[in-house]
N, C-alpha and C positions, 0 to 999 in steps of 0.2 A: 309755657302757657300753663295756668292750674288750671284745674280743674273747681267751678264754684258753683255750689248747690243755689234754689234761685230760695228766696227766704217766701216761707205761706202767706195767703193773706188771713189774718186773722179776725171772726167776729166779736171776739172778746177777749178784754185784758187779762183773764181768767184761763183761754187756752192759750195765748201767747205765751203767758207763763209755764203753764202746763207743757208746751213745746219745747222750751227753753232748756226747764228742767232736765230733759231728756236729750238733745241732740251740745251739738259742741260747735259755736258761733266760728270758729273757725273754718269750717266747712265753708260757709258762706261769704268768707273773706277774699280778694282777689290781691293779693299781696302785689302785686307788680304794679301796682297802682296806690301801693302807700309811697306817704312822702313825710318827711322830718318835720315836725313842726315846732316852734320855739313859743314859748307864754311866757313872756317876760315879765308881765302884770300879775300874775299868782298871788294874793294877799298869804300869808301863811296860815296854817289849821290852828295856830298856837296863840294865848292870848298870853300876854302878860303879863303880872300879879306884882302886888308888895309882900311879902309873910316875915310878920317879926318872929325873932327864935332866939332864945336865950344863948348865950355864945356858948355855954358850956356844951345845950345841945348841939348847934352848928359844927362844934369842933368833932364831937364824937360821929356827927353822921359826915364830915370828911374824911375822917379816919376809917370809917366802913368804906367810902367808896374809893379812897385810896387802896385799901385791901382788894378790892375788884378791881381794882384798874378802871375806873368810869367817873365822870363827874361828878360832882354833890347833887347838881340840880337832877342829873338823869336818873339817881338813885331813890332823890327824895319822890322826881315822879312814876316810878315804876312801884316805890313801897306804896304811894296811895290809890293806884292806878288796885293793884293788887289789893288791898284794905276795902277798896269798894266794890270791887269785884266779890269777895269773900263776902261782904254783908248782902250782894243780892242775891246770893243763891240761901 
């Protein structure tokens, strides 16, 4: 049997948070009473794009990601993942 804390009730979204921040939701949790669940419907986070690219560059950014061991498309999204990252700060 666990042992589970009972969750406060709060008057504001403001301490809930504040609560949150500091305690660990597992506490609260009665694990013997999780169950597996399957979402087969899940749309993916990913959209999907056309991007034209001159071959000569295509070919040089396969050749990088063959150097890493990783796809083209995963390289070309982590260089821009990274590229935008760097312009917000």
């Amino acid at each position: 049997m666990s042992k589970q804390k009972k969750i406060p009730e709060f008057h504001s979204e403001a301490e809930e948070r504040a609560y949150w921040e500091t305690h660990d939701s597992s506490e609260h949790l009665d694990w013997t009473q999780a169950r597996l669940v399957s979402m087969p419907n899940l749309k993916p986070s990913t959209k999907t794009i056309s991007l034209r690219l001159p071959e000569g560059l295509l070919d040089r950014i396969k050749i990088e990601a063959n150097k890493r061991d990783m796809p083209y498309q995963s390289l070309i999204k982590a260089w821009l993942a990274e590229d935008v990252e760097g312009r917000r700060r």
